[in-house]
Backbone as CSV, one residue per row, in Angstrom:
resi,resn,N_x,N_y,N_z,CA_x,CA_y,CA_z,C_x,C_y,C_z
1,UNK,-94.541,40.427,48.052,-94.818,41.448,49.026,-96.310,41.732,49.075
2,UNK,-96.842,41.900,50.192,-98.230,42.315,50.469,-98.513,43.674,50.693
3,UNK,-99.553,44.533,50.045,-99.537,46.191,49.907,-100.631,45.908,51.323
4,UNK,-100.450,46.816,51.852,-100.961,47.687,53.319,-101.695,48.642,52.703
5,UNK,-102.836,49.193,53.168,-103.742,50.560,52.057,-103.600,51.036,53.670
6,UNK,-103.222,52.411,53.784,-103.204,53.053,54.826,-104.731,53.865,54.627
7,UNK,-105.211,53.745,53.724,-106.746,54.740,53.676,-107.580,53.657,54.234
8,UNK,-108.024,54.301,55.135,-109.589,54.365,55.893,-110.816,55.433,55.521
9,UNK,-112.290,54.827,55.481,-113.717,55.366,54.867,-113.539,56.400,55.638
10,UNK,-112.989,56.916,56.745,-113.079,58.258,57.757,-111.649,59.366,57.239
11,UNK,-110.723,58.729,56.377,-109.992,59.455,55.917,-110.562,60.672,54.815
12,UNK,-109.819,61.765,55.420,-110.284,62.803,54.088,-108.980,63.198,53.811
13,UNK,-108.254,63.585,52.368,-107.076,64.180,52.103,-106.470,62.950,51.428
14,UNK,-105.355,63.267,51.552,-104.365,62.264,50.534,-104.356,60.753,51.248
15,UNK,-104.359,60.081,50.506,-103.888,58.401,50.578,-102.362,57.787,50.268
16,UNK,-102.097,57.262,51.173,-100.749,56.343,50.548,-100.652,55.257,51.034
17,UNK,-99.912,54.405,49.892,-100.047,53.167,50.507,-98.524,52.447,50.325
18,UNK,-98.196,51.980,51.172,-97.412,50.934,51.777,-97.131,49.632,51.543
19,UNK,-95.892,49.234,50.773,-95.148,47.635,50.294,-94.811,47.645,51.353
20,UNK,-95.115,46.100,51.826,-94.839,45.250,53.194,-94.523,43.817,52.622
21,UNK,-93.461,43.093,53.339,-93.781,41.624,53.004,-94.470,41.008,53.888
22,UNK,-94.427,40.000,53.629,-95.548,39.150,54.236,-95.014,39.092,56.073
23,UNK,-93.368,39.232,56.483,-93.332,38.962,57.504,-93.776,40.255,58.177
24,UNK,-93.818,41.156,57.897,-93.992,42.653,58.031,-95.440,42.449,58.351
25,UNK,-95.984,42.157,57.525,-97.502,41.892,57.554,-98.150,40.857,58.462
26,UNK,-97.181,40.200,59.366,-97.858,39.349,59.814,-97.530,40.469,61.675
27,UNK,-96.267,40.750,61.546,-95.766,41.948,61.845,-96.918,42.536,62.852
28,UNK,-97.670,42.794,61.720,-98.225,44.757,61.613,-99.158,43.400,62.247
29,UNK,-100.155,42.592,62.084,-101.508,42.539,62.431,-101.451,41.898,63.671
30,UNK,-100.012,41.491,64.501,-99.812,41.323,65.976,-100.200,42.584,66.908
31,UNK,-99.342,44.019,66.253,-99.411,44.827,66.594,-100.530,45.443,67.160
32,UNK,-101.740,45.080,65.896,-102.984,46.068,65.853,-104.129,44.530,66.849
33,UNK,-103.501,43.419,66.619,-104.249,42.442,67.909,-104.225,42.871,69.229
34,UNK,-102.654,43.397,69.313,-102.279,43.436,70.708,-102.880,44.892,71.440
35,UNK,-102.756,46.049,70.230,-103.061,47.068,71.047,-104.415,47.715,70.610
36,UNK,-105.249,46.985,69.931,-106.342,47.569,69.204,-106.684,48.694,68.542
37,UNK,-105.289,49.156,68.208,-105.803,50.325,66.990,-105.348,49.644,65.289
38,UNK,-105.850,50.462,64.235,-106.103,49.943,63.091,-104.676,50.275,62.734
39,UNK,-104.227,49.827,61.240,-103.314,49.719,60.731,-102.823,51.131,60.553
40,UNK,-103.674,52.038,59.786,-103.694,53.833,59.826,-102.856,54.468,60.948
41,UNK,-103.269,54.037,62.210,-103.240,54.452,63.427,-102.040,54.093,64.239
42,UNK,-101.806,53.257,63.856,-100.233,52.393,64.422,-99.082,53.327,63.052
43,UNK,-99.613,53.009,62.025,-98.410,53.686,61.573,-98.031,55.203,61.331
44,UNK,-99.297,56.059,61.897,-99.436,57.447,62.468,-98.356,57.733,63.605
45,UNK,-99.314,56.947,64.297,-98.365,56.845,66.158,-96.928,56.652,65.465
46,UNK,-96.431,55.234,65.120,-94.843,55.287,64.947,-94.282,56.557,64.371
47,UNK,-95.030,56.802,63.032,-94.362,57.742,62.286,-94.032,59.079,62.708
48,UNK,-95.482,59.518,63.082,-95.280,61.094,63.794,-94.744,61.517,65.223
49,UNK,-94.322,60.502,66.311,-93.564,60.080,67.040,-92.269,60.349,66.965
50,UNK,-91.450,60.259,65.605,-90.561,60.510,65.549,-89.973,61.638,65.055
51,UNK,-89.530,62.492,65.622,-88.696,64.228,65.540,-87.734,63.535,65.395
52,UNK,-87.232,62.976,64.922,-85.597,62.829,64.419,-85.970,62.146,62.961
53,UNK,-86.883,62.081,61.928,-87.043,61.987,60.744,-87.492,63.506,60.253
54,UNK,-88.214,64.277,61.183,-88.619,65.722,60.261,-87.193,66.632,60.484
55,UNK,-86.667,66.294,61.838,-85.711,67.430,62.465,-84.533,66.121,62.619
56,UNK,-83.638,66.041,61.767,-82.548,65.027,62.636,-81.646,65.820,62.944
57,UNK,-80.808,65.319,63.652,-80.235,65.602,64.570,-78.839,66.231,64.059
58,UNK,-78.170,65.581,62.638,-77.402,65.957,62.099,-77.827,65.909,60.574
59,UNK,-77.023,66.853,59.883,-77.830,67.380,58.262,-76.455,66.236,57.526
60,UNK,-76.780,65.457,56.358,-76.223,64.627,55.699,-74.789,65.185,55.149
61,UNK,-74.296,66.376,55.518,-73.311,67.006,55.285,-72.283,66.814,56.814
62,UNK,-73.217,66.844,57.931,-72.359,66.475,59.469,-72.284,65.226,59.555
63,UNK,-73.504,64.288,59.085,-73.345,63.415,59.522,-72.246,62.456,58.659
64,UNK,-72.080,62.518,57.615,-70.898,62.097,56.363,-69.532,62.611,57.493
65,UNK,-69.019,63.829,57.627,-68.306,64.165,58.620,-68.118,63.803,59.669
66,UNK,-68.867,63.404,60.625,-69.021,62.938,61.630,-68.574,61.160,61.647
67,UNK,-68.843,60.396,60.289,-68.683,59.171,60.596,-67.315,59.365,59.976
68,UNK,-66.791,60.353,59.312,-65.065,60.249,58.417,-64.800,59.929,59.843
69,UNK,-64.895,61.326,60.489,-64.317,61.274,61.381,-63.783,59.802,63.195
70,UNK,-65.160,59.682,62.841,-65.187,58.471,63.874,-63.990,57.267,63.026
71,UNK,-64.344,56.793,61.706,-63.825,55.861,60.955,-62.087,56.654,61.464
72,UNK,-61.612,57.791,61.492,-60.095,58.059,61.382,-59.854,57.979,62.514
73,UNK,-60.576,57.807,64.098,-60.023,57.668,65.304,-60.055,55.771,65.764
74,UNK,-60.782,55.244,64.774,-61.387,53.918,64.585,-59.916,53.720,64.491
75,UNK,-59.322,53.623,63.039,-58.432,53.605,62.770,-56.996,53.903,64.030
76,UNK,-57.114,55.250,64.384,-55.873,55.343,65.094,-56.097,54.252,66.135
77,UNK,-56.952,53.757,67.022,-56.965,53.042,68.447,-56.830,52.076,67.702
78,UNK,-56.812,51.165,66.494,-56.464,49.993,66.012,-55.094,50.201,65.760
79,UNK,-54.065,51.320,65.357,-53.251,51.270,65.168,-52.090,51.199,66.593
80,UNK,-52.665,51.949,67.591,-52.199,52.115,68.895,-52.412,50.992,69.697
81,UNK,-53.091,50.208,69.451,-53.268,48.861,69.993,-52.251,47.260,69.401
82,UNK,-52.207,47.866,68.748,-51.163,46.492,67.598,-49.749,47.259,67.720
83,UNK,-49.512,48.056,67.977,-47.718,48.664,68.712,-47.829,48.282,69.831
84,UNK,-48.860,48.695,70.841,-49.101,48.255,72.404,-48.620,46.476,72.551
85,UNK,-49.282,45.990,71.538,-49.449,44.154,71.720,-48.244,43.593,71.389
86,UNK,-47.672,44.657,69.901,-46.449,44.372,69.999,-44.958,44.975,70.513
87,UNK,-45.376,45.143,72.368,-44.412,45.877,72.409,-43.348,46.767,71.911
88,UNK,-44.007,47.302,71.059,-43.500,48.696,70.226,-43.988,50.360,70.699
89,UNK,-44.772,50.382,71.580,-45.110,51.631,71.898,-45.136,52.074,73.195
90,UNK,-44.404,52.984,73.708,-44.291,53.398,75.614,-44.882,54.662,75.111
91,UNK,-45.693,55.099,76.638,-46.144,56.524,76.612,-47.503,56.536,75.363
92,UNK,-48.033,55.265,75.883,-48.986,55.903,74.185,-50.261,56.271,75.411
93,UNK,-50.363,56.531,76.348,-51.350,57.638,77.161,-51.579,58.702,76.634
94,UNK,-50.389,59.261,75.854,-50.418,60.500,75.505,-51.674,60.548,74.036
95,UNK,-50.790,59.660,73.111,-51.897,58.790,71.664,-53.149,59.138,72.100
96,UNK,-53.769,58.055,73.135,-55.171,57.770,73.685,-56.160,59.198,74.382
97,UNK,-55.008,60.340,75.072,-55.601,61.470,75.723,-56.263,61.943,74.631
98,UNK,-55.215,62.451,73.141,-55.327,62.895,72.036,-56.652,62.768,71.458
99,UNK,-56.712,60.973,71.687,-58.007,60.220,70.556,-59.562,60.983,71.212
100,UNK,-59.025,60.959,73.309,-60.382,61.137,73.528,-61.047,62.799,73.671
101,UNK,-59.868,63.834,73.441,-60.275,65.242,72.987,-60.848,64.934,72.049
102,UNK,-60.673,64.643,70.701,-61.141,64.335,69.736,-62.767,63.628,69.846
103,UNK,-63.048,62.777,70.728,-64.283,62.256,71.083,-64.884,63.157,71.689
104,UNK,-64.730,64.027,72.726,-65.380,64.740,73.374,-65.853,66.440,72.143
105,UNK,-64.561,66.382,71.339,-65.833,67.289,70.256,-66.580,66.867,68.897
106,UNK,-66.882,65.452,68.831,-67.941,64.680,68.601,-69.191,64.649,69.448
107,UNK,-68.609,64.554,70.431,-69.435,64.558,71.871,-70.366,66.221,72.053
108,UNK,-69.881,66.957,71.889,-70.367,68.140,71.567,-70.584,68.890,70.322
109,UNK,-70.196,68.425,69.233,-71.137,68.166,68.278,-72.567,68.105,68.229
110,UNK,-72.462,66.598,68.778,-73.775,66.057,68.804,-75.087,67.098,69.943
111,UNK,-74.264,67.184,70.986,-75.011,67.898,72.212,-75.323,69.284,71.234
112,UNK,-74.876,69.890,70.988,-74.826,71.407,70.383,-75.986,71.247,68.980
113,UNK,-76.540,70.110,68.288,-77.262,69.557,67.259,-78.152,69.301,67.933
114,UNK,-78.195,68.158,69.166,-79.515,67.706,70.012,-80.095,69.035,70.570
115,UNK,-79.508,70.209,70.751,-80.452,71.240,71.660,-80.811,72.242,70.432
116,UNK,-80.194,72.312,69.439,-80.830,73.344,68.503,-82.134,72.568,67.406
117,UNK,-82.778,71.619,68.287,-83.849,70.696,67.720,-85.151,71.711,67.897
């Protein structure tokens, strides 16, 4: 792996520096060809760019919840689909209405998390 020194002679304050491998590194110096800012500066822009690493969107307690949950409707439409194939299930509209209430307060979940950002 090749270390990246994010400090620049115009930096004042803390330094850190950055493990990259080499493809990373070949990576990063397309980047700073193509758009002419320095290595510092590109990984400023990406980093501080992103409000969903300081503020995400869901706290590791929703989001654990949030994927049970997806994984147990995962589950039911695999199960409602293999009765369907094997002609074993009439009326499973009703099953599927069920699955997609269930999506729609995932669905608002998420909306109700995205606006209290």
């Amino acid at each position: 792996m090749e270390q990246l020194n994010l400090e620049t002679e115009s930096d004042v304050g803390t330094a850190m520096c950055v493990r990259i491998d080499a493809t990373e590194h070949q990576r990063i110096k397309k980047m700073i060809a193509a758009t002419g800012m320095t290595g510092p500066e590109l990984f400023r822009r990406a980093l501080f760019a992103r409000m969903d690493l300081e503020r995400p969107l869901l706290t590791p307690e929703q989001a654990k919840s949030f994927e049970t949950e997806l994984k147990r409707q995962g589950n039911n439409i695999n199960q409602i689909a293999k009765k369907i194939n094997m002609g074993l299930m009439a009326g499973w509209s009703q099953a599927l209405s069920a699955i997609n209430v269930n999506y729609m307060k995932l669905s608002q979940m998420l909306t109700v998390n995205y606006a209290n950002r």
